[in-house]
SEZA-121880 format. One record per atom (N, C-alpha, C, O): residue number from 0; residue in one letter; atom name; x, z, y. Coordinates in nm, 2 decimals. Example, Ala and Ser with C-alpha at 12.3 -4.5 7.8 and 13.67 -1.06 7.14 Angstrom:
<nodes>
[0,"a","N",[1.32,0.78,-0.57]]
[0,"a","CA",[1.23,0.78,-0.45]]
[0,"a","C",[1.32,0.78,-0.33]]
[0,"a","O",[1.42,0.85,-0.33]]
[1,"s","N",[1.28,0.71,-0.22]]
[1,"s","CA",[1.37,0.71,-0.11]]
[1,"s","C",[1.29,0.79,0.00]]
[1,"s","O",[1.34,0.80,0.11]]
</nodes>
This chain:
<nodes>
[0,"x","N",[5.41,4.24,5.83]]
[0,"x","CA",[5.38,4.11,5.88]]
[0,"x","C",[5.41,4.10,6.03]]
[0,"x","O",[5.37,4.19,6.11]]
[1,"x","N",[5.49,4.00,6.07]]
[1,"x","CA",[5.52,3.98,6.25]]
[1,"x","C",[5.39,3.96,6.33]]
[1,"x","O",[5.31,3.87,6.31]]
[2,"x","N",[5.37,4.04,6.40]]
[2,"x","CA",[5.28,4.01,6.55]]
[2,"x","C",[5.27,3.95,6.69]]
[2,"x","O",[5.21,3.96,6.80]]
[3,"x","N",[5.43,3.83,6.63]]
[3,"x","CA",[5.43,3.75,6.74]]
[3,"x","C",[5.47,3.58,6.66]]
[3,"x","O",[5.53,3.57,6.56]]
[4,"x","N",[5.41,3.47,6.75]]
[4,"x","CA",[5.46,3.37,6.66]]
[4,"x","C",[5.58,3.35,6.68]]
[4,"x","O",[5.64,3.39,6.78]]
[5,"x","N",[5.64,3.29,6.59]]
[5,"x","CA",[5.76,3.26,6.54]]
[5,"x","C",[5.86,3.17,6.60]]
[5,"x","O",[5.98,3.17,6.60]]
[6,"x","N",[5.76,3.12,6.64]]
[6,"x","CA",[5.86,3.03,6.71]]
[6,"x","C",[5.83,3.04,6.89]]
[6,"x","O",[5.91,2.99,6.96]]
[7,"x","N",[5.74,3.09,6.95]]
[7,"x","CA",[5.71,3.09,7.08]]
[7,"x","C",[5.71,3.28,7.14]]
[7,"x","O",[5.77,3.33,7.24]]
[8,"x","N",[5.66,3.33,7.07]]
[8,"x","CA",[5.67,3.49,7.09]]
[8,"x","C",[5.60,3.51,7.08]]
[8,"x","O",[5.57,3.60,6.99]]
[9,"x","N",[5.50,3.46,7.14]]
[9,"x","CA",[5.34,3.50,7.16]]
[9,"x","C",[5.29,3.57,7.08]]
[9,"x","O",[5.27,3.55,6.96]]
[10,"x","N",[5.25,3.69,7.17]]
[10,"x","CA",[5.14,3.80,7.05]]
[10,"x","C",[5.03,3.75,7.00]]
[10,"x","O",[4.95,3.69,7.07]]
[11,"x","N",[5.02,3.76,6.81]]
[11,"x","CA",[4.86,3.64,6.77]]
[11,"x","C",[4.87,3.84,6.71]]
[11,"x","O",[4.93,3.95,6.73]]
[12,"x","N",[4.76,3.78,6.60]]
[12,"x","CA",[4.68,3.90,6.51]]
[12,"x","C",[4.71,3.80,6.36]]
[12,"x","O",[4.62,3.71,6.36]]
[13,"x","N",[4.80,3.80,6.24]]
[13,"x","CA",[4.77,3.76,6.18]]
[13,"x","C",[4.65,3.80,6.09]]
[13,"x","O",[4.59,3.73,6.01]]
[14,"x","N",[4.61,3.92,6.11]]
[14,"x","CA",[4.48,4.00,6.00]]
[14,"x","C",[4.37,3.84,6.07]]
[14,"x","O",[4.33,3.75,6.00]]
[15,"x","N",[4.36,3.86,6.17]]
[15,"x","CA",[4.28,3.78,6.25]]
[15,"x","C",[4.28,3.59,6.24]]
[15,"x","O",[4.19,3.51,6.26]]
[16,"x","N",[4.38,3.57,6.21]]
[16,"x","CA",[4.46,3.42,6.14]]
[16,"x","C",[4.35,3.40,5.99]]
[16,"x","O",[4.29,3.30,5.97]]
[17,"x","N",[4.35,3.52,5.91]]
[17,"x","CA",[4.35,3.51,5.78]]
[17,"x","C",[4.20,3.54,5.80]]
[17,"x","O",[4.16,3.58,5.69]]
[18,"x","N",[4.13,3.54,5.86]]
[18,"x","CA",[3.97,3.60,5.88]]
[18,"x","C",[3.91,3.46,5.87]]
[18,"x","O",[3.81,3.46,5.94]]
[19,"x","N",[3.93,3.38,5.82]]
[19,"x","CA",[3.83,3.21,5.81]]
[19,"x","C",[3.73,3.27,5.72]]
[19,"x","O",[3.63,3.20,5.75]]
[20,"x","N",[3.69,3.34,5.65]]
[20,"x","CA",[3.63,3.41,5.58]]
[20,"x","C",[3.55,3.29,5.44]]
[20,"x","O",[3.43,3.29,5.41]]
[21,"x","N",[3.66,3.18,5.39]]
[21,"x","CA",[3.66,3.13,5.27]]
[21,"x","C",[3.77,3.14,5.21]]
[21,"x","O",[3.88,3.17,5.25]]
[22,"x","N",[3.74,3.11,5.10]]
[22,"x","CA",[3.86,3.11,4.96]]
[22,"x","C",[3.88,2.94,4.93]]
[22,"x","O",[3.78,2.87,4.91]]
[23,"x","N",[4.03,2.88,4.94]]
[23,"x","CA",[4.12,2.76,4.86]]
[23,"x","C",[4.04,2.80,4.73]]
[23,"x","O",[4.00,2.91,4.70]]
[24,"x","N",[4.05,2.68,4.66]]
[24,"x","CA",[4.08,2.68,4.47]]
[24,"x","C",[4.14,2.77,4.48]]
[24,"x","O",[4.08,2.88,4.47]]
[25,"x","N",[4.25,2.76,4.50]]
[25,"x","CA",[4.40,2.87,4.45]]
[25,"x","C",[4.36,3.02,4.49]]
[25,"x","O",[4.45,3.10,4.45]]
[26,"x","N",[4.27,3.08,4.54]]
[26,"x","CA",[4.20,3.22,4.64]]
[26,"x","C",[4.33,3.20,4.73]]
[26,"x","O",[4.44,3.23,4.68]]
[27,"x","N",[4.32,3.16,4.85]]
[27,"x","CA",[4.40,3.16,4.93]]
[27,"x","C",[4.33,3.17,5.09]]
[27,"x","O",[4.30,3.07,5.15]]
[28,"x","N",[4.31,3.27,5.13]]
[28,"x","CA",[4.21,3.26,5.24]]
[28,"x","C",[4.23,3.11,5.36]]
[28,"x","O",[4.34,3.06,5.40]]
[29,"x","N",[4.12,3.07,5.39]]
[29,"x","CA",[4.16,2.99,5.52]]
[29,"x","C",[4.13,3.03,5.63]]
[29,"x","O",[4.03,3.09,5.67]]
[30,"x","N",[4.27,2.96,5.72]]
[30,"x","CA",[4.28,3.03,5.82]]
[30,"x","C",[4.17,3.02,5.93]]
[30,"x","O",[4.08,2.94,5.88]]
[31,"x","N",[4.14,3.06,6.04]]
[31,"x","CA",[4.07,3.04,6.15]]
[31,"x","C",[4.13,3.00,6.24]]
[31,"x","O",[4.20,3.07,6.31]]
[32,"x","N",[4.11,2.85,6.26]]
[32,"x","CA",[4.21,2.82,6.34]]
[32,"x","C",[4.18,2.87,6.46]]
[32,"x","O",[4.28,2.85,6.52]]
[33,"x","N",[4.10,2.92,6.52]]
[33,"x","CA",[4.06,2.96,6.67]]
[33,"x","C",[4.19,3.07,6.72]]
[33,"x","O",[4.24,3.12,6.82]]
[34,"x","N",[4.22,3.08,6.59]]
[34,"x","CA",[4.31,3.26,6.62]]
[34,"x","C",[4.45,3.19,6.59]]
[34,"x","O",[4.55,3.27,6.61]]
[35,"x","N",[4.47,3.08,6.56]]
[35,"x","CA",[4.62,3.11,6.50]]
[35,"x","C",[4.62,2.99,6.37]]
[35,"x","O",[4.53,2.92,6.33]]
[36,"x","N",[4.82,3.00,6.32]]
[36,"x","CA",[4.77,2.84,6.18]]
[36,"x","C",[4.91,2.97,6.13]]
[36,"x","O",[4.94,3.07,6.19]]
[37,"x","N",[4.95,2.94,6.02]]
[37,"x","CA",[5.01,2.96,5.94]]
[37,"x","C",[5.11,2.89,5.85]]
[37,"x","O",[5.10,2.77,5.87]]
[38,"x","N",[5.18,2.91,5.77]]
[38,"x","CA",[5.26,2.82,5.68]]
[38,"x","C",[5.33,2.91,5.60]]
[38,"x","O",[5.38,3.02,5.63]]
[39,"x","N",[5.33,2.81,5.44]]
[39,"x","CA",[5.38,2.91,5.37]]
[39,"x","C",[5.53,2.82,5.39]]
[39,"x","O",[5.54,2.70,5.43]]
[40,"x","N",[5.62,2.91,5.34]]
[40,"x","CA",[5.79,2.87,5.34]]
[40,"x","C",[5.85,2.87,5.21]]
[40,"x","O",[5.79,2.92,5.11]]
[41,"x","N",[5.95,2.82,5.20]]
[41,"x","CA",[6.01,2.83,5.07]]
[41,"x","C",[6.06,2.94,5.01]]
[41,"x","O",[6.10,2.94,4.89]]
[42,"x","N",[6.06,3.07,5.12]]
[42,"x","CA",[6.10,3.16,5.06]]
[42,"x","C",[5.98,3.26,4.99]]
[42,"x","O",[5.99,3.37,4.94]]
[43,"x","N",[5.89,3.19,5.00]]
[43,"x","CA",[5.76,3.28,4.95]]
[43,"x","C",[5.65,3.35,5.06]]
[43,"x","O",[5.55,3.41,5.05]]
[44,"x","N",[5.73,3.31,5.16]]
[44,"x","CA",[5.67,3.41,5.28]]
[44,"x","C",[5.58,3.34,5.36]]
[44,"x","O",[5.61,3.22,5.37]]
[45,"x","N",[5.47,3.39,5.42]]
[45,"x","CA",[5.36,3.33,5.51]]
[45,"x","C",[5.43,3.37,5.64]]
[45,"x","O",[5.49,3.48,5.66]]
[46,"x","N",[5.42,3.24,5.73]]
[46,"x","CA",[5.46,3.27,5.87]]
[46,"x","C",[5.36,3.27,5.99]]
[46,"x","O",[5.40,3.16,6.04]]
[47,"x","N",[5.33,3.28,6.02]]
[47,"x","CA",[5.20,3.29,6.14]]
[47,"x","C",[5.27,3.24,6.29]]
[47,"x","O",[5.37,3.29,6.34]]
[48,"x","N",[5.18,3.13,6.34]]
[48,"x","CA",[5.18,3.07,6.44]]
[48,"x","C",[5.08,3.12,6.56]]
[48,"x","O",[5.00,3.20,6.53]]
[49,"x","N",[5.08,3.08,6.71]]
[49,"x","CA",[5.02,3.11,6.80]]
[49,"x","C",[4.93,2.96,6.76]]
[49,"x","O",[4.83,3.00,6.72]]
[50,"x","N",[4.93,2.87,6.76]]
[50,"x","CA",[4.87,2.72,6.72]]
[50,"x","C",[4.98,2.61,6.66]]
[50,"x","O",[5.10,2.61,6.65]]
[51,"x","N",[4.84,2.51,6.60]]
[51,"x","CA",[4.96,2.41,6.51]]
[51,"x","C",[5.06,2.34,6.60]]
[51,"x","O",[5.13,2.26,6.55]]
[52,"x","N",[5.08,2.36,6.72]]
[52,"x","CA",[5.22,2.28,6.79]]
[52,"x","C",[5.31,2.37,6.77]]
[52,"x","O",[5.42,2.32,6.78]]
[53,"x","N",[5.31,2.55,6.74]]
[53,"x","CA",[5.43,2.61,6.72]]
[53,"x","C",[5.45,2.57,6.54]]
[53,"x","O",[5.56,2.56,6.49]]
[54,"x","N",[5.33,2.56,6.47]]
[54,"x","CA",[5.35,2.58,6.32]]
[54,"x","C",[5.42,2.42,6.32]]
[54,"x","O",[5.51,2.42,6.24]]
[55,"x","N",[5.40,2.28,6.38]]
[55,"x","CA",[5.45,2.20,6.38]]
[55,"x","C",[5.65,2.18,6.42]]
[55,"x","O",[5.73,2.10,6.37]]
[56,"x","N",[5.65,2.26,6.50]]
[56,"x","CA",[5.78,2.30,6.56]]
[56,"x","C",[5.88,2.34,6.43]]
[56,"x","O",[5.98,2.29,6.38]]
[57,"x","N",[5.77,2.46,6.39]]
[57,"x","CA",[5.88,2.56,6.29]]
[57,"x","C",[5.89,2.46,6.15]]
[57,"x","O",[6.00,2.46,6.09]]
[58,"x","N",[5.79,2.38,6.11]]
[58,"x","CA",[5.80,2.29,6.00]]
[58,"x","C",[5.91,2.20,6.00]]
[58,"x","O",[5.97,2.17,5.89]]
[59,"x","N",[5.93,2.15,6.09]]
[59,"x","CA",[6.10,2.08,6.11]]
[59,"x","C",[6.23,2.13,6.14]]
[59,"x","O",[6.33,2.06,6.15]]
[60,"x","N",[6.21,2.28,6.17]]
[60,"x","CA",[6.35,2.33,6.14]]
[60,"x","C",[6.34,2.46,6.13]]
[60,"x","O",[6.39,2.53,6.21]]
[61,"x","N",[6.25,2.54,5.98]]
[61,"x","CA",[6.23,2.63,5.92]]
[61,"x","C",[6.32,2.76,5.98]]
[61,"x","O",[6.29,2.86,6.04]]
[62,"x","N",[6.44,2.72,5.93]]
[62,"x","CA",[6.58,2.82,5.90]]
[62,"x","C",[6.64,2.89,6.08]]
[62,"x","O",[6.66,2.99,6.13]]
[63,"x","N",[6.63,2.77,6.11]]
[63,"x","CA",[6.64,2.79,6.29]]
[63,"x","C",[6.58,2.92,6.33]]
[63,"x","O",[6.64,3.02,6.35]]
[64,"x","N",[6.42,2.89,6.33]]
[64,"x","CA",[6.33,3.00,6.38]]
[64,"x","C",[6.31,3.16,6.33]]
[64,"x","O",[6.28,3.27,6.38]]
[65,"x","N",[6.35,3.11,6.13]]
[65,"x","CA",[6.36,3.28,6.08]]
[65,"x","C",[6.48,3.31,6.12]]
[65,"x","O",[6.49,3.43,6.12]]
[66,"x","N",[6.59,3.23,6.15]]
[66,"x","CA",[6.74,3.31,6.23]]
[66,"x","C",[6.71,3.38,6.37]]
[66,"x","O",[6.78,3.47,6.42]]
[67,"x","N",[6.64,3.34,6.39]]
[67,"x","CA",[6.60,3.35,6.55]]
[67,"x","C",[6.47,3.51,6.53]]
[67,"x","O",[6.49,3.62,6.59]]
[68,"x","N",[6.43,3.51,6.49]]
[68,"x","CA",[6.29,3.60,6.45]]
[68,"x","C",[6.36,3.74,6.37]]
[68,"x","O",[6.31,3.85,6.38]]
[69,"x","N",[6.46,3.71,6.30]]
[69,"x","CA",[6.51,3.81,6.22]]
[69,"x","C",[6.63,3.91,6.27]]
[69,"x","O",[6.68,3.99,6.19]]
</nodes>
């Protein structure tokens, strides 16, 4: 899992993202947002954000930032 967001660099914790400590319908932990947001992508993968203005960023041009990250 990456330990920086995705789109900004910034060092988050996703263990720490995924610590909302409830379960979605689907068992999908929710996040905390204090720590971080997340997003799932089309390729099946969870991406971890520093906050929703980087998770908003990476949502309008996905492909950009995993070029950039990879």
């Amino acid at each position: 899992m990456n330990s920086t967001c995705m789109v900004c660099g910034q060092a988050i914790d996703p263990e720490g993202i995924k610590a909302g400590g409830s379960k979605t319908r689907a068992n999908v932990a929710v996040v905390n947002p204090s720590q971080g947001s997340r997003q799932l992508h089309d390729d099946g993968k969870w991406y971890y954000f520093c906050g929703n203005n980087c998770r908003a960023q990476f949502i309008n041009t996905p492909e950009h930032f995993i070029q950039l990250r990879t």
